[in-house]
C-alpha positions as CSV (number, residue, x, y, z in Angstrom):
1,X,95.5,-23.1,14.3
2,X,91.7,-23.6,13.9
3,X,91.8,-21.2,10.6
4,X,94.6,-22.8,9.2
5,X,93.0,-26.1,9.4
6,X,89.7,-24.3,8.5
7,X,91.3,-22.7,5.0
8,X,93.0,-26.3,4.4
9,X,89.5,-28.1,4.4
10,X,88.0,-25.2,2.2
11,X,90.7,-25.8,-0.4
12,X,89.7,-29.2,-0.3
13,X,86.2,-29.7,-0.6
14,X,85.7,-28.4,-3.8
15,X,88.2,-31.2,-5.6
16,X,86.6,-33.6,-3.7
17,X,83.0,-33.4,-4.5
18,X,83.9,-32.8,-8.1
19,X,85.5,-36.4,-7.5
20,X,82.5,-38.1,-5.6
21,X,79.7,-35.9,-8.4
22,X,82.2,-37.7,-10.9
23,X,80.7,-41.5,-9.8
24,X,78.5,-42.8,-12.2
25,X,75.1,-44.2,-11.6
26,X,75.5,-48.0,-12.8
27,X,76.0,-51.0,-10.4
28,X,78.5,-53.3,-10.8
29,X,77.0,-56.9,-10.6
30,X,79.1,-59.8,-10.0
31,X,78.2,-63.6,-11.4
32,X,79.4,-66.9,-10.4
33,X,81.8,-68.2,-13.2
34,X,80.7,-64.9,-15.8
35,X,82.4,-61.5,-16.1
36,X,81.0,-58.6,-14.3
37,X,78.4,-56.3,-15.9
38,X,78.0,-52.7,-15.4
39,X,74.6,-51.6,-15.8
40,X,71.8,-49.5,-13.8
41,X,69.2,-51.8,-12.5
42,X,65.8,-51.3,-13.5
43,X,63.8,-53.6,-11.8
44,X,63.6,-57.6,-10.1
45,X,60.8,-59.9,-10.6
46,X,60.6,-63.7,-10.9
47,X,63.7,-64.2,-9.8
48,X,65.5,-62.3,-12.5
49,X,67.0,-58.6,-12.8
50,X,66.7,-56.6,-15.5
51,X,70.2,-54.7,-16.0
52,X,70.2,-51.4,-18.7
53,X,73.8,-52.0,-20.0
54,X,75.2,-49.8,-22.7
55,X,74.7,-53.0,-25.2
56,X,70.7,-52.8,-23.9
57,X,68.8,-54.5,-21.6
58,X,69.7,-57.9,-20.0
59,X,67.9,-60.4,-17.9
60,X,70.4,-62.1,-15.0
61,X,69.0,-64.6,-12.8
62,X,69.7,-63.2,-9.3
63,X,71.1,-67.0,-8.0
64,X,73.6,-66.5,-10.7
65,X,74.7,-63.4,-8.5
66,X,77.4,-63.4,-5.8
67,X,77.3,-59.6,-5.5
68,X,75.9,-56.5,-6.3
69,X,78.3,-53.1,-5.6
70,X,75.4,-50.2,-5.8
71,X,76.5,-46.8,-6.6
72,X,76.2,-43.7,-4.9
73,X,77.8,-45.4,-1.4
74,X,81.0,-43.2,-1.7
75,X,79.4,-40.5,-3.0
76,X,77.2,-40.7,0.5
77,X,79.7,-41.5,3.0
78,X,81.9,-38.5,1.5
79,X,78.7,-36.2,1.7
80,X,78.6,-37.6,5.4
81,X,81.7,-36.8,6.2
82,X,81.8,-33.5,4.8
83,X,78.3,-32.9,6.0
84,X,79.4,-33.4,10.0
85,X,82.4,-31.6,9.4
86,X,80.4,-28.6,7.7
87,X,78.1,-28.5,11.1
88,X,81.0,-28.5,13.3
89,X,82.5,-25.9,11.3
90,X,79.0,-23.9,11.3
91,X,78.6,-23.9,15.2
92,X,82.0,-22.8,15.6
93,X,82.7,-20.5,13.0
94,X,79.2,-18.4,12.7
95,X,79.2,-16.3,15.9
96,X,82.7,-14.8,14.2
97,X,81.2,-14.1,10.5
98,X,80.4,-10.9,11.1
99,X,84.0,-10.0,12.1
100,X,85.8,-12.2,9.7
101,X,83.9,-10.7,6.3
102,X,82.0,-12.8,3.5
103,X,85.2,-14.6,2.5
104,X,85.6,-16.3,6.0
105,X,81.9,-17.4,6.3
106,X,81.9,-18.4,3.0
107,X,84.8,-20.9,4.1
108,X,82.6,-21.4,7.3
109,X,79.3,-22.6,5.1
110,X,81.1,-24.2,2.4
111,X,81.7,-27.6,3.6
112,X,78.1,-28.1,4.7
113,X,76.7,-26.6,1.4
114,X,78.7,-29.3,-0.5
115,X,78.3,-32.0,1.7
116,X,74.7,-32.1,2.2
117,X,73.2,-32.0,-1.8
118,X,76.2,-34.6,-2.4
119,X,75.1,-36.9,0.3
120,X,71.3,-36.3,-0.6
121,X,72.4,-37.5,-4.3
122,X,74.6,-40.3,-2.9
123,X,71.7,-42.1,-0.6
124,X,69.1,-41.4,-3.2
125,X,71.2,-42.8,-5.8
126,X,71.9,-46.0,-4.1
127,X,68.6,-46.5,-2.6
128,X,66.9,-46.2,-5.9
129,X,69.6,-49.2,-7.1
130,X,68.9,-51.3,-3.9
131,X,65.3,-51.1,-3.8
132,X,65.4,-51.6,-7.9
133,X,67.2,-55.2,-7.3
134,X,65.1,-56.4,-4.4
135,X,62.5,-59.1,-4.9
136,X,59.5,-56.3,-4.5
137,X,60.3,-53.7,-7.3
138,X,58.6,-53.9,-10.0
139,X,59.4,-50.5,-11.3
140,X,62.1,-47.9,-11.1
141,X,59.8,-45.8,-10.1
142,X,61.0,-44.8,-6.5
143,X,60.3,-41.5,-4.6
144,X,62.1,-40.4,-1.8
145,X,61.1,-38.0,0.9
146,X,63.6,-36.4,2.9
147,X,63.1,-34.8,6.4
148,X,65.5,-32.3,8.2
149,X,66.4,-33.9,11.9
150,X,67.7,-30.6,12.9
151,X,67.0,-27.0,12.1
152,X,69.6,-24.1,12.2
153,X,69.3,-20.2,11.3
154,X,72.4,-18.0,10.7
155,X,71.3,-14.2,9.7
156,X,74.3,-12.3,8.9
157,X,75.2,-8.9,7.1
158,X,77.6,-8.6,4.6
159,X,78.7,-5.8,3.0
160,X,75.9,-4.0,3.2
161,X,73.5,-7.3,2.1
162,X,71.4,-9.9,4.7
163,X,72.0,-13.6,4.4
164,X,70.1,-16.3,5.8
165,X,71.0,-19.2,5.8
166,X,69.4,-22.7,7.1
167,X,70.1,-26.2,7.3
């Protein structure tokens, strides 16, 4: 039952990172008694945002706002997702690799190696849109440092070949 379950979630992580990668990076800004605007937010000073739309740049005054959907928050809790899954997969699926050949521990890595750059891309993404509309960003100049919380090492042989792999 475990590989069934473990093939099904292989078959399905591909289509749904290409769906999540497929999120753009512009916020979606609501106004009180205007339309919505799309637009990536480049910065927040004096009370105003400065919004890159496809038209060109616009200046919004932020009371004028009732709310701001950032992206990258789906793309981020997918990665999440698929990121615990991908762990749970790798502690229970690695000690078998070397019996079930490089097509089974490719299904046993796989989840984790999609989940983690998408939810990397999805938190950077929407931290770079947050910080860009609060009152102290002057820039969209933002760097972010990221810092594993856990190690693990898998060394394997396949076919003849080592593979290390680490998260």
């Amino acid at each position: 039952m475990l590989h069934d379950i473990r093939y099904a979630m292989m078959l399905l992580c591909a289509p749904f990172a290409a769906l999540a990668m497929g999120c753009g990076t512009t916020a979606t800004i609501s106004r009180i008694n205007e339309p919505e605007i799309e637009g990536k937010i480049v910065s927040s000073a004096d009370d105003m945002l400065l919004v890159e739309t496809r038209a060109g740049n616009e200046t919004i005054a932020a009371r004028n706002v009732t709310d701001i959907d950032h992206p990258g928050n789906v793309a981020a809790t997918i990665g999440t997702l698929l990121t615990g899954y991908g762990v749970a997969n790798i502690v229970v699926g690695a000690p078998q690799c070397d019996r079930g050949g490089a097509a089974y521990c490719l299904g046993v890595f796989l989840p984790a190696t999609i989940g983690v750059p998408l939810m990397a891309w999805g938190f950077a993404t929407w931290g770079r849109s947050k910080y860009a509309a609060s009152a102290s960003s002057k820039s969209n100049d933002v760097s972010f440092n990221v810092v594993p919380a856990a190690s693990f090492q898998k060394n394997n042989t396949f076919l003849g070949a080592n593979a290390t792999v680490s998260f």
